[in-house]
C-alpha positions, 0 to 999 in steps of 0.5 A: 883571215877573210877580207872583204871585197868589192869589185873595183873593175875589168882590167885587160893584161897588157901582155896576154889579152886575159881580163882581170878582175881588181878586187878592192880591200872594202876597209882599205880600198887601197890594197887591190888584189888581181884575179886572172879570170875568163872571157865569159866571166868578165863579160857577166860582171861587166853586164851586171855592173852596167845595170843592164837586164838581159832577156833570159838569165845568165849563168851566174843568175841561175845559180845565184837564184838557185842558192837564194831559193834553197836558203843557202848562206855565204860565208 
């Protein structure tokens, strides 16, 4: 079964220092599920949800660029 998510927000693991992404339940927003993720990782989400547009695209927006221009679909 899928379960459609959102980003909810940037956490930090009080014990390890590692950022965690909180993945909210869209239909239930109170069922959060944490995802360990990366440095870098984070910083690209904290970077495309501030609004902010950086000089030259990010890793994340090539790729997602290059999957909009091959018509590749998400499931």
């Amino acid at each position: 079964m899928m379960i459609e998510v959102s980003v909810k927000s940037i956490a930090i693991d009080s014990i390890t220092g590692s950022p965690i992404v909180l993945l909210a339940d869209v239909n239930n927003p109170n069922d959060i599920y944490p995802i360990w993720i990366g440095v870098a990782e984070a910083e690209g989400i904290v970077v495309k949800q501030s609004g902010f547009v950086p000089p030259r695209p990010l890793t994340y927006d090539l790729f997602k660029n290059t999957t909009l221009i091959s018509n590749s679909k998400k499931r």
